[in-house]
N, C-alpha and C positions, 0 to 999 in steps of 0.2 A: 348379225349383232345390231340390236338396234341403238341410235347414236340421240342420245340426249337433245331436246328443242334448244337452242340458244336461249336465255334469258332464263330458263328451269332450274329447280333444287340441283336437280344431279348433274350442271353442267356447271355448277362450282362446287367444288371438293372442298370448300372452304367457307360453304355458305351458313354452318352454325358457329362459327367465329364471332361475329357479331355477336350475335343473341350470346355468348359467354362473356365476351367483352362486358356489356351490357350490364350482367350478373356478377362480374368482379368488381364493376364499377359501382355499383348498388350497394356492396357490402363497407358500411363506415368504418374509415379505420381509426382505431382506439388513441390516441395523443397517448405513448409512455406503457402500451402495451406489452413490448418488451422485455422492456424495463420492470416491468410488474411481474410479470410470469419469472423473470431471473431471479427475483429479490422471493419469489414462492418458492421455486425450486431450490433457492438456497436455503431457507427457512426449513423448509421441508427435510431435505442433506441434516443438517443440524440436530433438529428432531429425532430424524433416525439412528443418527450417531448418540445420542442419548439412552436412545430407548433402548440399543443392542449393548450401552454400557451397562444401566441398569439390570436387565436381563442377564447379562453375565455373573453379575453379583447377587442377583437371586439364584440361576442356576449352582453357581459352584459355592456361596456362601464364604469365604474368605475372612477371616477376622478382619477387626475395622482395625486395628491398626497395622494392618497390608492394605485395605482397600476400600472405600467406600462409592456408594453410588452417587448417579445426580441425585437421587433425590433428597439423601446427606446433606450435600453441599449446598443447594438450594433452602432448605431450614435451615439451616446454617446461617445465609445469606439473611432469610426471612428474621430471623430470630436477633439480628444484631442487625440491623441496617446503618445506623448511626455509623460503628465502628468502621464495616466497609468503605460506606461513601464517604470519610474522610480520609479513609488512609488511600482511595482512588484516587482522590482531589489532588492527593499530595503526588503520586507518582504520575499522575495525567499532566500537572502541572511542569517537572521534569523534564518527561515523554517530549511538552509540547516546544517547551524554550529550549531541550539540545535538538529535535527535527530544526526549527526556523533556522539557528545557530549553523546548522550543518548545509540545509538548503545552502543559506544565504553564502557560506564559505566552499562549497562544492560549487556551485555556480557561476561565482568568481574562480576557482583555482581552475575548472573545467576551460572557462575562456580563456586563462594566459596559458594554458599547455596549447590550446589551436592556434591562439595569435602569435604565438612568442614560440620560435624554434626554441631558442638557448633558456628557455625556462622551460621549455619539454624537454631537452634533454640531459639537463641536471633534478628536476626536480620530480618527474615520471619515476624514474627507478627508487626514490626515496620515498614518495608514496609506497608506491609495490613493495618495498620493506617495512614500510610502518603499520599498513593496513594485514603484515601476516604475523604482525605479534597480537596476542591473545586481548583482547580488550577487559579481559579481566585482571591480568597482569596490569594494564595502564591504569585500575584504578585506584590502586595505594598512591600513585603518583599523582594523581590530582585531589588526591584527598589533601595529601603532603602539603599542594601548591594553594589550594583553594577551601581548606575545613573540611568541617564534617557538614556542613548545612545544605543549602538548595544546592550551591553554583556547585559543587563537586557530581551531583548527580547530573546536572544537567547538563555538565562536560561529558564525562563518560555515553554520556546518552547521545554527543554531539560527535564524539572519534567514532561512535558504530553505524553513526546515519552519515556520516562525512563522504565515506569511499564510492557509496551507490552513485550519488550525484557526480561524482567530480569525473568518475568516469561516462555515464550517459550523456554529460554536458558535453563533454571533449567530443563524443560518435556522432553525438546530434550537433552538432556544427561541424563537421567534416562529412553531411551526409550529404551537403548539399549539390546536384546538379552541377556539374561545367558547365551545362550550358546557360543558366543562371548569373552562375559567377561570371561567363562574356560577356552577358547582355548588361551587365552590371558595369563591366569593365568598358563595353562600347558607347556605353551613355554617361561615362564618368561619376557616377554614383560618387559618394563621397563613404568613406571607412565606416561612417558613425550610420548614414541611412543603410550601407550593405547590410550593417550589423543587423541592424533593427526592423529593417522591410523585407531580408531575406531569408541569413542564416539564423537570427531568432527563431523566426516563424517554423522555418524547418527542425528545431533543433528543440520546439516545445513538446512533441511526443513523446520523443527520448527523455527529455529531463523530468515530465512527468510519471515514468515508467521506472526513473532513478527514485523519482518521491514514495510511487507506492510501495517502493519498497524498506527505501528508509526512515518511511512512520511505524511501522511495526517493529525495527530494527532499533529506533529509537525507542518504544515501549521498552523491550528489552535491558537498554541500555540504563534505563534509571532502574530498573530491577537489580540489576549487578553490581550498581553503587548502593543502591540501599543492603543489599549482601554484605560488603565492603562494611561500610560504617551508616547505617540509618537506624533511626529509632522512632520512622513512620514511615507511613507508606505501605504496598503490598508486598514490594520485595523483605521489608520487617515481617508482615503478617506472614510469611512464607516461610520464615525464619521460626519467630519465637510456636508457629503451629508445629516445625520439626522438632524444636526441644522439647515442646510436649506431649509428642506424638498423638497433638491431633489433628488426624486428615481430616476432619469435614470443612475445619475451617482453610485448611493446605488447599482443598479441592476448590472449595468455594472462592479463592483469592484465582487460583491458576483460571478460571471460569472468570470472571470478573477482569483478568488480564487478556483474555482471548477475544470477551467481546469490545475492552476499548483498544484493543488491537486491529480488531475487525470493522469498527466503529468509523475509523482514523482513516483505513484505506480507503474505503466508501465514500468519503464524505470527498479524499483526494481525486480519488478517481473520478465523482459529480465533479470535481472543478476543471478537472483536467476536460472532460466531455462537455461544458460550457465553454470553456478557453479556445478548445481546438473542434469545435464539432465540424469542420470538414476531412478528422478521420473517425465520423461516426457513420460507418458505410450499412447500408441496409442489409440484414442476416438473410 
């Protein structure tokens, strides 16, 4: 058997490493490529959810008033632009003062259930009962309290985005390390720096993870007050298109709610990825 010359190709088994090295190194990597390729793959998902709607209603032909396609709802959209984009303004508008409202009150109520035993455990089980009555039922009640104008919708919009936060806040600051909290505790940190140099920081994935979900939860929420008592808005347009049994513009509102639902996460989610990019770990 003959035995390879020292310093030879065949007496490193590992001598085309380099040379690939080399050739991965060489290939530039795209800033956001990612990110681009997800935001296609989503676009693309979308499309195709479309296309097999429409296709279904050519296939089976259904009267429109059981069913219309996208492409209805889209003339629809086209044909009145005016009307949509205001009556969006008005429920975006809603959407966005009960999200902040609930953030801002989740965030706070999240922190006294960690820091405060005797506020966790009077006030934890009274959450858990509030948040399993119907948020539709809650909303005669603030109409009751607050009119039939903005602040009623934007309440109702603020009890359904409220629960997400108050509970990810509470997890993500009980998530943190012991051995954090000693080193915190050996060095005397003081309450207000632990807060803010340790279990903030640990406790901003979680409560971003409560947000993206209570932007969409808060779209929702000013739909169920315009249900209730509105006389704008999409949750209206959803409405007075049922009494007249027309879907294209029913369709065209529910599509118009999807995407500033869709909108809202995204934009959450970019800030949460700016805020915390040390859990943007490479795919």
């Amino acid at each position: 058997m003959a035995v390879p010359e020292i310093g030879s190709d065949a007496s490193r088994p590992y001598s085309a490493a380099p040379e690939v090295r080399r050739q991965a190194m060489s290939r530039p990597r795209v800033p956001g490529r990612d990110s681009m390729m997800t935001g296609v793959k989503a676009v693309a998902g979308i499309l195709g959810l479309f296309a097999v709607w429409q296709l279904l209603v050519v296939v089976f032909d259904p009267p429109e008033f059981l069913l219309v396609g996208p492409v209805s709802a889209f003339a629809e959209l086209i044909e009145r632009p005016e009307y949509f984009a205001s009556n969006t303004f008005v429920t975006l508008q809603e959407a966005l003062a009960g999200f902040a409202l609930g953030t801002a009150l989740g965030v706070l109520c999240g922190a006294a259930l960690h820091y405060s035993a005797t506020i966790r455990s009077f006030l934890y089980p009274a959450l858990v009962a509030i948040d399993t009555i119907p948020k539709v039922a809650l909303a005669p009640l603030f109409i009751v309290w607050f009119g039939f104008g903005f602040e009623s919708k934007a309440f109702v919009a603020m009890a359904i985005a409220f629960f997400p936060l108050v509970i990810n806040t509470y997890d993500g600051l009980r998530s943190v390390p012991n051995e954090l909290q000693e080193l915190a505790r050996i060095n005397k940190a003081s309450q207000w720096k632990k807060m803010t140099k340790i279990e903030l920081i640990y406790a901003l994935p979680s409560i971003f993870s409560g947000a993206k979900i209570s932007i969409s939860l808060a779209v929702g929420g000013a739909v169920v007050g315009e249900f209730i008592a509105g006389s704008k808005g999409l949750g209206y347009v959803i409405l007075l298109a049922n009494s007249q049994v027309d879907l294209p513009s029913m369709f065209a509102a529910f599509i118009v709610l999807a995407a500033i639902a869709l909108a809202l996460f995204f934009i959450v989610d970019f800030a949460g990825r700016k805020l915390i990019p040390w859990k943007n770990h490479a795919k």
